[in-house]
C-alpha positions as a Python dict, from the first residue, in 0.01 Angstrom:
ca = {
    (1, 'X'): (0, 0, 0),
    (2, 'X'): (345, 126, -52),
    (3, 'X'): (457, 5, -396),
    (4, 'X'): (866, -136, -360),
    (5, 'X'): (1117, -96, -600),
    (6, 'X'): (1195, 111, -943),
    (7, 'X'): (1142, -119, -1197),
    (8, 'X'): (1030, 31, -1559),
    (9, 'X'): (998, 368, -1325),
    (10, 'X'): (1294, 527, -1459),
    (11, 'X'): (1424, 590, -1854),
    (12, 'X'): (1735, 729, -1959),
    (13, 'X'): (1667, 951, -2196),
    (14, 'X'): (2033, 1097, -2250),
    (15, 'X'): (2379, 1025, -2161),
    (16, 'X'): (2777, 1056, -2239),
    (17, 'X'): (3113, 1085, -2136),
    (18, 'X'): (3448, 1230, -2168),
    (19, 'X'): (3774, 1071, -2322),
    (20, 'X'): (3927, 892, -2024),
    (21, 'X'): (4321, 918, -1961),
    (22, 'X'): (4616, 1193, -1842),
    (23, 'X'): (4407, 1477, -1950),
    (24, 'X'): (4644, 1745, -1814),
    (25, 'X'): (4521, 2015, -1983),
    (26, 'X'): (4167, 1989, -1824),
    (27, 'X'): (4062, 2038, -1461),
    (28, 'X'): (3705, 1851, -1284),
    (29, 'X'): (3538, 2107, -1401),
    (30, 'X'): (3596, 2126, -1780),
    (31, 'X'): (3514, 1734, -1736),
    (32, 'X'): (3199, 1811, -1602),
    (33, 'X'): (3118, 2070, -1884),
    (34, 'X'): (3165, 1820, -2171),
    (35, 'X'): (3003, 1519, -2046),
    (36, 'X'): (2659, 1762, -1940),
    (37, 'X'): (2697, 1928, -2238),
    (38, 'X'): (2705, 1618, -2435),
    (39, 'X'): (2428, 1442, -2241),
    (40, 'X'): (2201, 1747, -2270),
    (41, 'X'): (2255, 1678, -2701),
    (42, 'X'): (2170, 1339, -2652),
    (43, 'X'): (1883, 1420, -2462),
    (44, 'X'): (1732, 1677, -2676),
    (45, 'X'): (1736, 1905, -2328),
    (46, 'X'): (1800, 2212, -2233),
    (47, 'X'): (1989, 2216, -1871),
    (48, 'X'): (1707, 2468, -1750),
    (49, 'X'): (1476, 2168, -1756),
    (50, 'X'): (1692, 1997, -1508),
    (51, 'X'): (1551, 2004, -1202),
    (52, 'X'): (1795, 1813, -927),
    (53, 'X'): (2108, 1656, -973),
    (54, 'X'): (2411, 1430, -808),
    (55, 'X'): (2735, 1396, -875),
    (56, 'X'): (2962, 1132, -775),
    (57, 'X'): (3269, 1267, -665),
    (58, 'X'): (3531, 1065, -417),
    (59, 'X'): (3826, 1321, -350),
    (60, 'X'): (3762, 1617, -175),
    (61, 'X'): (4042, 1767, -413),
    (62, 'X'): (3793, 1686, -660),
    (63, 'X'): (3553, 1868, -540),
    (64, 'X'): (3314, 1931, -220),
    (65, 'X'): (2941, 1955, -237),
    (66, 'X'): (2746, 1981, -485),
    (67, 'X'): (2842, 2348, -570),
    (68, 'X'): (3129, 2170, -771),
    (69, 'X'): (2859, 2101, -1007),
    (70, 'X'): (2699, 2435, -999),
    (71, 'X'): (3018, 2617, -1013),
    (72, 'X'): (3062, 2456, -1349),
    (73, 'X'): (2698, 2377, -1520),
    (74, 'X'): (2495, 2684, -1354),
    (75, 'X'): (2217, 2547, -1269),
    (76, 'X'): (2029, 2812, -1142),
    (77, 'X'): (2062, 2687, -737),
    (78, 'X'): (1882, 2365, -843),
    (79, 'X'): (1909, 2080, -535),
    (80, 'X'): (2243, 1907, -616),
    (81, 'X'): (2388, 1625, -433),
    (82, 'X'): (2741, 1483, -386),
    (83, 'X'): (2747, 1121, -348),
    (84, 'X'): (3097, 922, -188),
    (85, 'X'): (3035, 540, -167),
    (86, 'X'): (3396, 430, -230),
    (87, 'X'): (3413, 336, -611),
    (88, 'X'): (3033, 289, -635),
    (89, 'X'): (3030, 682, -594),
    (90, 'X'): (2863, 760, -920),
    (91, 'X'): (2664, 447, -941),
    (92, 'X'): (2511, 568, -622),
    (93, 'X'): (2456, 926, -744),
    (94, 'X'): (2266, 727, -1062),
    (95, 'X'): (2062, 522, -771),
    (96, 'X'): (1930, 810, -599),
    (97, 'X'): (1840, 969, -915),
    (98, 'X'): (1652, 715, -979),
    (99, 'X'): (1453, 738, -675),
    (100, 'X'): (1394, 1092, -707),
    (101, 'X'): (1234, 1018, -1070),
    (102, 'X'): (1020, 715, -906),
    (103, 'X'): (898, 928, -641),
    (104, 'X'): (729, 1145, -825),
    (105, 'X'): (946, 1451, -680),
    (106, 'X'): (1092, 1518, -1067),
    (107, 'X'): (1051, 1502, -1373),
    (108, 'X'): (1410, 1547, -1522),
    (109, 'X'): (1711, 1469, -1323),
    (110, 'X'): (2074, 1440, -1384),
    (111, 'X'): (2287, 1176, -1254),
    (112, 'X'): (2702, 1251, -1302),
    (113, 'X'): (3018, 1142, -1153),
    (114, 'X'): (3394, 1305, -1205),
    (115, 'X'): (3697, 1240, -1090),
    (116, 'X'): (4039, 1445, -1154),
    (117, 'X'): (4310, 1202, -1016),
    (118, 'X'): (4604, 1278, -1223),
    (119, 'X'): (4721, 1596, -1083),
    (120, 'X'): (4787, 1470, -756),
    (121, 'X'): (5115, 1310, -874),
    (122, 'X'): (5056, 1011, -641),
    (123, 'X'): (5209, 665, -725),
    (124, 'X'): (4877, 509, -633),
    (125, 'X'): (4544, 618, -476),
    (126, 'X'): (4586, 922, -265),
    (127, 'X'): (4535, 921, 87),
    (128, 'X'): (4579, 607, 197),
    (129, 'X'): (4789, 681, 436),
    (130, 'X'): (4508, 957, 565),
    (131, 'X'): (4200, 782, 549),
    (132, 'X'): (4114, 435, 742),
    (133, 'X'): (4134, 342, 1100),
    (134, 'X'): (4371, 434, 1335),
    (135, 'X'): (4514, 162, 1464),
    (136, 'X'): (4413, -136, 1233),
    (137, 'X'): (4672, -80, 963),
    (138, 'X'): (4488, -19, 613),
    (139, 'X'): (4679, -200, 291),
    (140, 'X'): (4695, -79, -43),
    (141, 'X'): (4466, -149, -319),
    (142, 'X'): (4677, -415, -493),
    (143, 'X'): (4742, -550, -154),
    (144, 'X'): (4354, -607, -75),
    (145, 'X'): (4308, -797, -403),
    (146, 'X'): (4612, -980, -401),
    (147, 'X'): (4487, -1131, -76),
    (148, 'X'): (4161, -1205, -301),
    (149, 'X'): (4408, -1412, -545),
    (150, 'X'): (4630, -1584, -373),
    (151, 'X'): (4322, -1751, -206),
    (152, 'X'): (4161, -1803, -510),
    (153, 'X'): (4457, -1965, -685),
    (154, 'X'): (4476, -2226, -360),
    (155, 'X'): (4097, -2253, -320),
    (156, 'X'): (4015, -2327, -755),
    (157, 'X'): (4347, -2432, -902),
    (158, 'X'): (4382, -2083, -1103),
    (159, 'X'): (4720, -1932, -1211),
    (160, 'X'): (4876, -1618, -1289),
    (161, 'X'): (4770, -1673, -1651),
    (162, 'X'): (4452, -1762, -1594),
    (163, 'X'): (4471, -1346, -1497),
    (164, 'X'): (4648, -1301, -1792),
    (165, 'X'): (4355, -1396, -1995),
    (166, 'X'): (4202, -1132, -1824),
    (167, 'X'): (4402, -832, -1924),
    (168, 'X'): (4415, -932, -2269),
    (169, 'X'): (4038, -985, -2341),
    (170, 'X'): (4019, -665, -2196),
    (171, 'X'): (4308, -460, -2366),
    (172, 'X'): (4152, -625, -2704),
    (173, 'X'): (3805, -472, -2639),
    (174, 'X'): (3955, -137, -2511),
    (175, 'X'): (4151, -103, -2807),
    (176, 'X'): (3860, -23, -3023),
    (177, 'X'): (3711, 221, -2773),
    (178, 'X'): (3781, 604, -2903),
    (179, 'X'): (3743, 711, -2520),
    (180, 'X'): (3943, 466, -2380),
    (181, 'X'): (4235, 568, -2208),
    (182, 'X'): (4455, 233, -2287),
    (183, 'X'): (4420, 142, -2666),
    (184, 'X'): (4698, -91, -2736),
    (185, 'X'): (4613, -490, -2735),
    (186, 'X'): (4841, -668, -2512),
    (187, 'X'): (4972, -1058, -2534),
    (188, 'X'): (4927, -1336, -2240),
    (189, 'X'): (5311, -1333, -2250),
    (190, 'X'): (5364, -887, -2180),
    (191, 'X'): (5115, -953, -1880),
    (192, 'X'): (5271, -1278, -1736),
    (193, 'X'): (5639, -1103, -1755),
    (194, 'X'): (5515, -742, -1652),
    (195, 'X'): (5638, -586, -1326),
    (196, 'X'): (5532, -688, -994),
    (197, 'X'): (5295, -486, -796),
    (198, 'X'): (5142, -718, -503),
    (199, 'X'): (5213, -1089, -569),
    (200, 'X'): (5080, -1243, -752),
    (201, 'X'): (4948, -953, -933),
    (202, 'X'): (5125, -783, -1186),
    (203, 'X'): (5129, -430, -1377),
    (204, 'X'): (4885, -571, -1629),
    (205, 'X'): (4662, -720, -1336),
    (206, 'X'): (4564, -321, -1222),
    (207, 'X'): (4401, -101, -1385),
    (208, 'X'): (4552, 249, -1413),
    (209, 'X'): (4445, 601, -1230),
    (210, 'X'): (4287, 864, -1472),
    (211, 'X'): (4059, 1139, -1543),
    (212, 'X'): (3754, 1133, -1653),
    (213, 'X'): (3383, 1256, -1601),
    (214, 'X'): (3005, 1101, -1759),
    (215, 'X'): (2632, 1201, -1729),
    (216, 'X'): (2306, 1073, -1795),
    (217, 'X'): (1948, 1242, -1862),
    (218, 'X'): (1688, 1036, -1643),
    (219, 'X'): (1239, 1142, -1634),
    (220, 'X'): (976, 877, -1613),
    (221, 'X'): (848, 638, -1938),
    (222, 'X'): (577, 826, -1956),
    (223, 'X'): (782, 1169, -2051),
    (224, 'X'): (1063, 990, -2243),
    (225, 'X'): (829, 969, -2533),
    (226, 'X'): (878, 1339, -2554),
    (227, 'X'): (1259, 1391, -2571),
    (228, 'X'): (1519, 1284, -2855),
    (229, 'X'): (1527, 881, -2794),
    (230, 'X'): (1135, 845, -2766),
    (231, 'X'): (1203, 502, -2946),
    (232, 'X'): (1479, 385, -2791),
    (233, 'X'): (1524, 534, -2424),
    (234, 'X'): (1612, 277, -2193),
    (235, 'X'): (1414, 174, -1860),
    (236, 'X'): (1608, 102, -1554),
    (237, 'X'): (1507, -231, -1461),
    (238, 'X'): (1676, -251, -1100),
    (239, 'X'): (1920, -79, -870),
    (240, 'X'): (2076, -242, -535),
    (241, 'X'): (2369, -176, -310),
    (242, 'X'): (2500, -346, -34),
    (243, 'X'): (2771, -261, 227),
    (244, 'X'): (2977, -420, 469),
    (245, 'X'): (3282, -385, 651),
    (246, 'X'): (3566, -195, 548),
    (247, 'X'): (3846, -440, 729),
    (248, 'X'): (3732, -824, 584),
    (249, 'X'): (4043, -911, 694),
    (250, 'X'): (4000, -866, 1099),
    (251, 'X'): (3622, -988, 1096),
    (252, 'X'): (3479, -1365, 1035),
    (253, 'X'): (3452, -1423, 673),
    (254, 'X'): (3058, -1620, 807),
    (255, 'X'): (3021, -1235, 981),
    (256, 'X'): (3085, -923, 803),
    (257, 'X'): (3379, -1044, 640),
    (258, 'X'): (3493, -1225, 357),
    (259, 'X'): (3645, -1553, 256),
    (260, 'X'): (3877, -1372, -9),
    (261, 'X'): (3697, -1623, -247),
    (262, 'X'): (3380, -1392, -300),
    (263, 'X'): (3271, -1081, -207),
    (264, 'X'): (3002, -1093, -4),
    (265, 'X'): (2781, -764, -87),
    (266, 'X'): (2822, -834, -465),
    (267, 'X'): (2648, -1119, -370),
    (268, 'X'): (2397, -912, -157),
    (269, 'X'): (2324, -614, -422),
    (270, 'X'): (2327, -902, -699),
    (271, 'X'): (2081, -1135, -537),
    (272, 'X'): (1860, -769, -471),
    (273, 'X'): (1882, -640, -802),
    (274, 'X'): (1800, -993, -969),
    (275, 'X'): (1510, -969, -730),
    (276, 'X'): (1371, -643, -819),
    (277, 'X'): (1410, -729, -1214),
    (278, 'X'): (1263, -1092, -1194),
    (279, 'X'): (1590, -1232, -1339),
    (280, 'X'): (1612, -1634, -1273),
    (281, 'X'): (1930, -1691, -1470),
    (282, 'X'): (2132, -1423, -1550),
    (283, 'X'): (2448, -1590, -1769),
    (284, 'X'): (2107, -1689, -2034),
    (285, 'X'): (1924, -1341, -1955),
    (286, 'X'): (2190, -1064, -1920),
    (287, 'X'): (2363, -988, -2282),
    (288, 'X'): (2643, -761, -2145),
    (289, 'X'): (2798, -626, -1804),
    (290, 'X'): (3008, -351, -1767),
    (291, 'X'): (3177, -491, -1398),
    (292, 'X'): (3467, -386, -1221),
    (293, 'X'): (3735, -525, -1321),
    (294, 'X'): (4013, -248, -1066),
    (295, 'X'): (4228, -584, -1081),
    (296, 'X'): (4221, -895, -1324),
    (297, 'X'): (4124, -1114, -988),
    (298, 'X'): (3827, -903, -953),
    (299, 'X'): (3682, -981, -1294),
    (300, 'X'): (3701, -1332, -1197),
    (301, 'X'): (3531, -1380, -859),
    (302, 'X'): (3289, -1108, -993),
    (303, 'X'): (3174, -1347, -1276),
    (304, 'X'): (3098, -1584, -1018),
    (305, 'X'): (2948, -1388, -782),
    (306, 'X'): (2716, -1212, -1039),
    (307, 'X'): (2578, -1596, -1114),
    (308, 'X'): (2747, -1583, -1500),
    (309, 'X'): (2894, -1931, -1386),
    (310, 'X'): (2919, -2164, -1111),
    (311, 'X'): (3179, -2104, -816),
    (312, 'X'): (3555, -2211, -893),
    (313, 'X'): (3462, -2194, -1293),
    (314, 'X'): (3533, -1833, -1412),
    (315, 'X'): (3892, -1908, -1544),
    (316, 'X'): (3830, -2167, -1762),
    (317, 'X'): (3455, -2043, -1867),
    (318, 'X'): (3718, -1703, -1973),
    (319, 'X'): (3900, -1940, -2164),
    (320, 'X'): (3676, -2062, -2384),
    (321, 'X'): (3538, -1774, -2461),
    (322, 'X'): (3216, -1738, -2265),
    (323, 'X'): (3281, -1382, -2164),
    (324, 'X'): (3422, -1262, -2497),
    (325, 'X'): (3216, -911, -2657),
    (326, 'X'): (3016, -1143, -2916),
    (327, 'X'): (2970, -1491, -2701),
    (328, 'X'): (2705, -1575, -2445),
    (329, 'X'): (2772, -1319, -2188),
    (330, 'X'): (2955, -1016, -2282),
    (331, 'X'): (3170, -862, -2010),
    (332, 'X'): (3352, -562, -2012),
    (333, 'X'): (3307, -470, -2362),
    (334, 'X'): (3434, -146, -2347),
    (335, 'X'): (3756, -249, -2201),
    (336, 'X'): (3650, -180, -1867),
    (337, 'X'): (3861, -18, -1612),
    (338, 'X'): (4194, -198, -1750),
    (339, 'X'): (4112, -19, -2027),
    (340, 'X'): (3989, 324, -1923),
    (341, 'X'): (4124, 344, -1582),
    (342, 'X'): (3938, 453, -1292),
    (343, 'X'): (3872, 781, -1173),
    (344, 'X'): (3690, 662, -898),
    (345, 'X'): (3383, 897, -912),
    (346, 'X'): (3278, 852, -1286),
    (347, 'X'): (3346, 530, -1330),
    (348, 'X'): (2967, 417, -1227),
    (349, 'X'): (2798, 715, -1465),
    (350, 'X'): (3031, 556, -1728),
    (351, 'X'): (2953, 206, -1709),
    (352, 'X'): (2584, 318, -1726),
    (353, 'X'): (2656, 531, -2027),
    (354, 'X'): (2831, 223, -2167),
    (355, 'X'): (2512, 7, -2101),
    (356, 'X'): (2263, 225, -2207),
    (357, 'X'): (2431, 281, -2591),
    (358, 'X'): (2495, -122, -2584),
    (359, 'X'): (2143, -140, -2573),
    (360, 'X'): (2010, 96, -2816),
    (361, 'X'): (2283, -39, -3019),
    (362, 'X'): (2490, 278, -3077),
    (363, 'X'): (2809, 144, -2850),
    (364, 'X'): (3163, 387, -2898),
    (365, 'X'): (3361, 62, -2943),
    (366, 'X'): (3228, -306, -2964),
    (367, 'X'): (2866, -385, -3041),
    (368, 'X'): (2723, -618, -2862),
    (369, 'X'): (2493, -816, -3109),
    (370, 'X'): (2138, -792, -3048),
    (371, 'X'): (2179, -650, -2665),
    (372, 'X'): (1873, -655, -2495),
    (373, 'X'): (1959, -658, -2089),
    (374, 'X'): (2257, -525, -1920),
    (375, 'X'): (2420, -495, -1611),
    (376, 'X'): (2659, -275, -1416),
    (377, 'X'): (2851, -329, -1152),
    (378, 'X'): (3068, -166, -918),
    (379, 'X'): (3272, -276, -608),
    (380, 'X'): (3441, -39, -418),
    (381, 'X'): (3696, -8, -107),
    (382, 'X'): (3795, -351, 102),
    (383, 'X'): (3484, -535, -104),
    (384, 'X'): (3312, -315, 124),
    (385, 'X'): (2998, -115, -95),
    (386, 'X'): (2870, -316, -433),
    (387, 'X'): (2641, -131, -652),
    (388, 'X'): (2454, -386, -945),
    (389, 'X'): (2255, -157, -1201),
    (390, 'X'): (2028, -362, -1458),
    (391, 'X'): (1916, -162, -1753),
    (392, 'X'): (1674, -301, -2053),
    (393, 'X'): (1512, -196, -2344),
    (394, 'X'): (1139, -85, -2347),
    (395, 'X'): (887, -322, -2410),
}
């Protein structure tokens, strides 16, 4: 009988990340260096006990193959995997990690994800222009989600400061982060008057390119006991991803597309992952997410899709507080990617690393009191790939 799924199969046993921001003085690979070296610490590891690895990596300027990770770490011609899934990139490279462990193939595996965006000197996300299909025009990234909240404002009454609200919880939490890339608090009034980008959404309504890299140590429960955080290594509890189209807007939204009201495969990978980890009501039973927020609409429709409230009820659950860093579910405590950006590759290795110290209670920035369960949460090109990670404590 073939046993499904990875729950309590996997512990981290390790992890870390780089500061996040316009790190001009260091290239992908220097990124790569300090968040491995780091995780290795944590770990209590040597890298010579690593046995495969995979890096999420998005941009081929970033790097191609996974002998940008050897070229760096050395490690001794090791099986090493790149991963590209849109913005779940390094969520995905932490997924098939995990299935390596569950297997039974390794015993110690390393799951990363970098990204070196700033030296490209784009205005936005390179290659736009480049990648996509060749006829059916492509839009930017604002563009996609501004579709997402001009719906949303007609469909549930919201309002540009209903974003607002947003960016500031955000800004607030990011602003106690020491890796955040973005530690300044904001008001509802500088992110109401910012700039325009893609009406309705403003310059406080994206989140920002950057640089950035993070790792994590993964081996069974079994061998956890024998490495630096044999009392508090953390067990992956579920992993799920989901993919549809990459043009919702040419397809049926009751097909393959979307209704620009929620995104259909964070529904998918949600729905999985609550599966796998027997999770009937996750606002009560998940203390904090780390979800992607690459626009303040995003935040929103993710709430709802990720069942932390009922449809049409995110912006005024935001407003009073629900999602705050010490309330009843805890979202983006970190700051999230308004506050650190988004190289696109390392964003999923950092939300895990984010997760993973929430719940052994050693978070960089906000403590979440008395975390137990956490999510992650990634959603990457036209709501086209979601990625929901659920991490817990041991028993």
């Amino acid at each position: 009988m073939v046993t499904k799924g990875i729950r309590d199969r996997v512990a981290i046993i390790g992890c870390d990340m780089t500061k996040y921001g316009e790190l001009w003085d260091k290239s992908q690979y220097d990124l790569l260096f300090e968040a491995a070296r780091d995780a290795y610490k944590d770990a209590g590891i040597k890298k010579d006990e690593i046995e495969a690895a995979w890096a999420g990596i998005y941009y081929y300027f970033t790097g191609m193959s996974g002998a940008t990770i050897e070229d760096m770490l050395r490690l001794d011609g090791i099986p090493i995997t790149r991963t590209e899934n849109y913005c779940a990139s390094g969520m995905d490279a932490f997924r098939n990690a995990c299935f390596a462990i569950a297997s039974g193939v390794y015993d110690v595996v390393m799951a990363c994800g970098v990204e070196k965006l700033m030296d490209e000197g784009s205005s936005g996300l390179p290659g736009f222009k480049i990648f996509g299909h060749p006829v059916l025009p492509l839009p930017s990234a604002p563009a996609m989600f501004s579709m997402a909240a001009t719906r949303s404002f007609h469909e549930f009454g919201w309002t540009k400061e209903d974003l607002a609200r947003v960016a500031v919880k955000n800004h607030d939490n990011g602003s106690y982060h020491p890796k955040a890339h973005f530690r300044r608090k904001i008001s509802i009034e500088q992110a109401m008057n910012a700039p325009m980008i893609a009406d309705p959404l403003g310059r406080f309504d994206c989140c920002a390119m950057s640089d950035g890299a993070a790792a994590l140590i993964l081996t069974t429960p079994e061998l956890a006991e024998s490495y630096a955080h044999a009392d508090d290594y953390i067990l992956v509890k579920a992993n799920a991803l989901s993919c549809r189209t990459n043009t919702p807007w040419y397809v049926p939204s009751n097909g393959p597309g979307a209704d620009f009201t929620s995104f259909p495969a964070t529904v998918k990978a949600a729905e999985m992952a609550y599966k796998e980890a027997d999770i009937t009501d996750p606002r009560k039973e998940i203390d904090c997410a780390e979800i992607h927020d690459c626009f303040t609409i995003t935040e929103l429709i993710n709430c709802q899709d990720l069942k932390f409230c009922d449809r049409g009820m995110a912006a005024e659950e935001l407003k009073n507080g629900t999602f705050n860093w010490d309330s009843e579910t805890a979202t983006n405590p970190s700051g999230g990617l308004k506050s650190f950006g988004h190289p696109i590759g390392s964003t999923g290795c950092r939300m895990l690393t984010e997760i993973t110290k929430q719940l052994q209670g050693r978070a960089e920035g906000r403590q979440v009191p008395d975390a137990k369960l956490g999510l992650c949460h990634n959603l990457g090109g036209a709501y086209s790939v979601c990625s929901v990670t659920i991490l817990g404590q041991r028993d």
